[in-house]
C-alpha positions in Angstrom: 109.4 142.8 149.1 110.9 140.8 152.0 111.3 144.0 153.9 109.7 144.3 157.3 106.4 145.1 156.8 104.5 148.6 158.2 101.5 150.0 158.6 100.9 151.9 155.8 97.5 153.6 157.4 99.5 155.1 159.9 102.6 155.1 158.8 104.1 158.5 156.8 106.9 157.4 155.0 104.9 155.0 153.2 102.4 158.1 152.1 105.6 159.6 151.5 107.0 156.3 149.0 103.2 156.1 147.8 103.7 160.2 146.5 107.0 159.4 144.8 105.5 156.1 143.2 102.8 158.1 141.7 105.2 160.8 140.3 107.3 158.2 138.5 104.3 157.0 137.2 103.3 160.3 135.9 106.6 160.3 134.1 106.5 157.0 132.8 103.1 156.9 131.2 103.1 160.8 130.0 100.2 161.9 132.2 101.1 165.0 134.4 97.3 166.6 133.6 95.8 163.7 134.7 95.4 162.2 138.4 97.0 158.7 139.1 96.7 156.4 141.3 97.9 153.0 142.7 94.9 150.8 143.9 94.7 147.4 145.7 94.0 144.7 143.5 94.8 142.9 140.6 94.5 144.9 137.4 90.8 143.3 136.1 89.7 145.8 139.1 91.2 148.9 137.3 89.1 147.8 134.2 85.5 146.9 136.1 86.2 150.3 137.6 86.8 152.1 134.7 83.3 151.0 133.5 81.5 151.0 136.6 82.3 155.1 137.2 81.8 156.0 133.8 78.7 154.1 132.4 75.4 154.3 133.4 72.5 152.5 132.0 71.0 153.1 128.7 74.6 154.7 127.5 76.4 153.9 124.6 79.9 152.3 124.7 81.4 151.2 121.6 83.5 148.6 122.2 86.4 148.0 119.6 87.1 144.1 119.5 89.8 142.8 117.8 90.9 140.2 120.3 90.2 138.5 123.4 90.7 141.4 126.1 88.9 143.8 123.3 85.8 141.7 123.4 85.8 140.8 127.1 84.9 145.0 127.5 81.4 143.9 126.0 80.2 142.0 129.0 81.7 144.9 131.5 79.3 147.2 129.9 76.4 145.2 129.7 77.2 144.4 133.5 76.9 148.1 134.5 73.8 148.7 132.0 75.1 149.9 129.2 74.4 149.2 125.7 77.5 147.9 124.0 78.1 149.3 120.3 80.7 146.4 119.5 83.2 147.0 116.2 84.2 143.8 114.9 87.3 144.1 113.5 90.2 141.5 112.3 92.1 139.8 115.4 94.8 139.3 113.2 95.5 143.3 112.6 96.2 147.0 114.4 92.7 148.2 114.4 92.6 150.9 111.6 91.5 154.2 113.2 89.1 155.3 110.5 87.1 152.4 110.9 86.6 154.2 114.1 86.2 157.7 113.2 82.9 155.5 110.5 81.5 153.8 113.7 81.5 157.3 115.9 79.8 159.3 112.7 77.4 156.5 113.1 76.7 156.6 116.7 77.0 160.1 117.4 75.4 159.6 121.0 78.3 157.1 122.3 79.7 158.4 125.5 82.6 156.7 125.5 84.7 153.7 124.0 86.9 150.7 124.8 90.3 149.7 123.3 93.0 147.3 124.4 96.7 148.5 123.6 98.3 145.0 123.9 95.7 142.2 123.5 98.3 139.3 124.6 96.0 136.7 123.8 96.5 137.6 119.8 100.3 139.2 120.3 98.1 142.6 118.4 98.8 145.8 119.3 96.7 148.9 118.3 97.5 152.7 117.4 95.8 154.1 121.2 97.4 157.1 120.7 95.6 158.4 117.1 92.4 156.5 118.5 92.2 158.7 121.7 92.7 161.5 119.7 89.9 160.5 117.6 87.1 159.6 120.4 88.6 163.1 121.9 87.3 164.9 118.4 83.4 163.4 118.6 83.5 164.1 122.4 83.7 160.6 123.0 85.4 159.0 126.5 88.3 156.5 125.6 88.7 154.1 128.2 92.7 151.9 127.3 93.6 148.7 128.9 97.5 148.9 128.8 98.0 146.3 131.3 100.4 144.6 129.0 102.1 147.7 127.9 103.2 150.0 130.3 106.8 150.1 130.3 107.4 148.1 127.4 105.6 150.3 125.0 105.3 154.3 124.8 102.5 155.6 126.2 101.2 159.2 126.4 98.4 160.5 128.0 98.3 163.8 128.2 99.0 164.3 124.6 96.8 161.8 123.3 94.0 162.9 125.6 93.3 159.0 127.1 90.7 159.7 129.8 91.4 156.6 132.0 93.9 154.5 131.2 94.3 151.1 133.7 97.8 149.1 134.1 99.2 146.6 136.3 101.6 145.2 138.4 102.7 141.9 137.1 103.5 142.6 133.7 106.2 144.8 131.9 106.6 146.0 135.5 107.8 142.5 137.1 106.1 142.2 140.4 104.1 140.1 141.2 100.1 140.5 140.4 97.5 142.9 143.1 98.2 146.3 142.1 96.4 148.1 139.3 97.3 151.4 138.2 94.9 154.0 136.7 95.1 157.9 135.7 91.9 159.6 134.9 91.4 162.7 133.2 89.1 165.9 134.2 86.9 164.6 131.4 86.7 161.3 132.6 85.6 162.7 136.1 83.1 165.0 134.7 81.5 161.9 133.9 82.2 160.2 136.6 80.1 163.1 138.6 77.4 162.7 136.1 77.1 158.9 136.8 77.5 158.5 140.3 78.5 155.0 141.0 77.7 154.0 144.5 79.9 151.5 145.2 82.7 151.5 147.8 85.4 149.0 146.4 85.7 150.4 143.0 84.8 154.1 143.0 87.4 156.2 142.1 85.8 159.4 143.9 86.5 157.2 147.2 90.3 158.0 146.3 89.9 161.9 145.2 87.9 162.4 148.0 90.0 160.6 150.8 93.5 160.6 149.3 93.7 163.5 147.6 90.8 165.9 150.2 92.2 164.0 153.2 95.6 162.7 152.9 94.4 159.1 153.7 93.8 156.0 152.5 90.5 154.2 151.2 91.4 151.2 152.7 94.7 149.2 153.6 97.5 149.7 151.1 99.8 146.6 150.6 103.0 148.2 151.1 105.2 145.3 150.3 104.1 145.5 146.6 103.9 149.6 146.4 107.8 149.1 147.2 108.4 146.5 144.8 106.6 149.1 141.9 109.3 151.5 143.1 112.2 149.6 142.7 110.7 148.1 139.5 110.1 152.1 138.6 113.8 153.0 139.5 115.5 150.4 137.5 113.4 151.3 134.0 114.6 155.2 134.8 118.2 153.7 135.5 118.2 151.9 132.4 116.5 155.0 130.0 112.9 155.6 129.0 114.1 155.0 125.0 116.8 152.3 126.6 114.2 150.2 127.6 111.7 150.5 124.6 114.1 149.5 121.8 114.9 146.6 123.8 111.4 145.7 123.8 111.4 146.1 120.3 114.3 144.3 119.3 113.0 141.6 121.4 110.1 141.4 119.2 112.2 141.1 116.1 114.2 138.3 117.6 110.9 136.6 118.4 109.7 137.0 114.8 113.2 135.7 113.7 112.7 132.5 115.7 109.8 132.1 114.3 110.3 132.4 111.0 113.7 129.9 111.4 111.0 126.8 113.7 109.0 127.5 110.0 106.2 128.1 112.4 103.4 131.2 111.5 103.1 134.2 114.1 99.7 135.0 114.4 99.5 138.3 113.5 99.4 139.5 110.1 102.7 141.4 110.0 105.1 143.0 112.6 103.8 146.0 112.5 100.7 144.9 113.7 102.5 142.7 116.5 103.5 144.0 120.2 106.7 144.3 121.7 105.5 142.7 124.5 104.6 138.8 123.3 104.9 137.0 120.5 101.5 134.6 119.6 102.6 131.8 117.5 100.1 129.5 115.5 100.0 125.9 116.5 101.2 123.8 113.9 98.5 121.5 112.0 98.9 118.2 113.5 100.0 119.4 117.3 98.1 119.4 120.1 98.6 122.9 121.7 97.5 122.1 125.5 100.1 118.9 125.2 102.7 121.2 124.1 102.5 123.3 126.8 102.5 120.7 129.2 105.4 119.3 128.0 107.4 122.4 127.3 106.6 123.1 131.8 107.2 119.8 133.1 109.9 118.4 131.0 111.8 121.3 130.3 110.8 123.8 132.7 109.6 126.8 130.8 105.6 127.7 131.0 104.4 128.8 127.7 101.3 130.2 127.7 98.5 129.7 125.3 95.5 131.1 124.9 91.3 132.2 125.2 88.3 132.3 124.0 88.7 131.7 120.2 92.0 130.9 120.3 92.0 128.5 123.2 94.4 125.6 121.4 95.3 127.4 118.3 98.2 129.7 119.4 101.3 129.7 122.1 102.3 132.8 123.3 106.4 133.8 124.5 106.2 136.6 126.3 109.1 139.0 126.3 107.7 141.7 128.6 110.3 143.2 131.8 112.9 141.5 132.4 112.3 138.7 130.0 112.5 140.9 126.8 116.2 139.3 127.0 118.8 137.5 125.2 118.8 134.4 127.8 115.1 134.8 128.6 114.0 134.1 124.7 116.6 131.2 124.3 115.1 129.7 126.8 111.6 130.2 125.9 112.6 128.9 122.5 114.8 126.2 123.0 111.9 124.6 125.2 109.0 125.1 122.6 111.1 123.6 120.0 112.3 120.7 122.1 108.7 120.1 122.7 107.6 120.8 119.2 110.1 118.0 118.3 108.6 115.6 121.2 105.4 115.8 119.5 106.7 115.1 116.0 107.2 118.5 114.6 111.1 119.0 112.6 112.5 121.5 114.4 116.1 122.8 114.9 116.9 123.9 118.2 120.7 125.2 117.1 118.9 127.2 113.9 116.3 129.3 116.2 118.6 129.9 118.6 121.1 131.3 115.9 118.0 133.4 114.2 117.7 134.8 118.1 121.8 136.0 118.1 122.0 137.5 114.5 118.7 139.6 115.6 120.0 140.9 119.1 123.7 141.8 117.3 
């Protein structure tokens, strides 16, 4: 990133690093069928977008909520005029894909639906691969936000059949946040002919139409960031596709380890309804959670985030996404919530989480 900087309108070799960006992205998320692309702007723009190009009003979306991110889809819909067909379902568990199949044999004229892989806010993470398959079958767009898992998580596009599918830059991928990535399927730009957003910003025609018809860009590219995905890119492919997915996961289980040694409650139900990614942690009765926070950052250095909407002050999160699904990255996310766990009167011990964390990693 500290590079000099170029002009990446005029500029070839940055088309040129742009190309190879989007190949490795191909490769990493399973999606050589589908277009891809790398837009401007932090990844909330890939999921307005995805919405905005592919619902019209009067259409039916059905929105699958079980957490924060899930139900945030609802107001993106009603935004661009749709009429949101929202399925409740428990924040605390994998969504279960026949609840899904029920709600589509119900609402037969939905044209597409909504589901979050990793909602962080609730540490969940849901089966998008049978669920694509699934809105696929009853003809039904799927529209996935894997901001939070892309590289930490398998993902497979092609042979799940995931019409869009939006990431981002500053999660598992380690750079900082203002890119957003997206692939779109030929289905998904049937319909994105049959809507006919008129927008400039978000319209993903823009980018068929002037990268892909002309060989230029929409608008200015920041290049400095496009670099950074590429080295982020290189070192996941140096490391190994599988390499980097079990670390996630044995990241998880040395979360879930610390947890259960702090006698603290994970939020979700069971690991196998938990990501790779983060770890949500219930508050303990008795603890204020924003306090907590603010004591774990300024006394002992480590921001610990919490959470939104219904679960603003009831659960931390640890993230171990990138770089920080490591050994030295979740001692030191644990030694500083129990430290301030302890501040605030809770019984902790630091030594026995920290242990908990080793025996998992061995």
């Amino acid at each position: 990133m500290i590079r000099e900087t170029t002009n990446p309108d005029l500029d070839p070799e940055f088309t040129k690093l742009y190309k190879g960006v989007i190949g490795k992205l191909k490769q990493l998320i399973g999606a050589s069928k589908s277009d891809v692309y790398v837009l401007s702007g932090e990844a909330m723009l890939g999921l307005e977008a995805a919405i905005a190009n592919t619902v019209k009003r009067g259409d039916k979306v059905l929105v699958i909520s079980n957490g924060v991110f899930g139900e945030a889809f609802t107001d993106l819909v009603r935004m661009y005029g749709g009429e949101p067909v929202v399925l409740e379902a428990d924040w605390k568990r994998s969504v279960d894909p026949s609840a899904i199949e029920r709600a589509l044999e119900r609402n037969p004229d939905v044209k597409a639906l909504t589901l979050v892989h990793c909602d962080t806010p609730s540490g969940i993470l849901n089966p998008v691969h049978e669920i694509a398959r699934i809105a696929e079958s009853f003809g039904s767009l799927s529209i996935v936000d894997a901001v939070s898992s892309i590289g930490g998580v398998p993902v497979h596009v092609d042979s799940s059949g995931i019409d869009i599918l939006i990431g981002g830059s500053q999660k598992v991928l380690n750079i900082p946040p203002g890119l957003t990535i997206v692939s779109i399927s030929q289905r998904a730009w049937d319909e994105i002919e049959r809507v006919g957003y008129r927008g400039f910003y978000l319209s993903f025609k823009l980018w068929k139409e002037e990268l892909d018809g002309k060989g230029e860009f929409p608008y200015t590219m920041p290049d400095h960031l496009v670099r950074a995905l590429d080295e982020s890119l290189n070192m996941i492919f140096e490391e190994g596709l599988e390499n980097v997915y079990e670390r996630h996961k044995r990241a998880r289980a040395a979360s879930w380890s610390a947890v259960e040694a702090a006698g603290l409650n994970p939020y979700p139900a069971g690991i196998e309804h938990a990501s790779p990614t983060v770890t949500a942690i219930e508050v303990p009765h008795g603890i204020n959670g924003e306090q907590l926070r603010e004591i774990a950052w300024k006394k002992y250095g480590v921001m610990i985030a919490g959470s939104w909407g219904r679960l603003r002050g009831r659960v931390v999160r640890i993230g171990h996404m990138g770089i920080q699904a490591s050994r030295n990255h979740l001692i030191l996310g644990f030694t500083a919530l129990m430290k301030a766990l302890r501040d605030l009167g809770y019984t902790a011990s630091v030594g026995k989480v920290v242990e908990a964390i080793e025996d998992a990693l061995r």
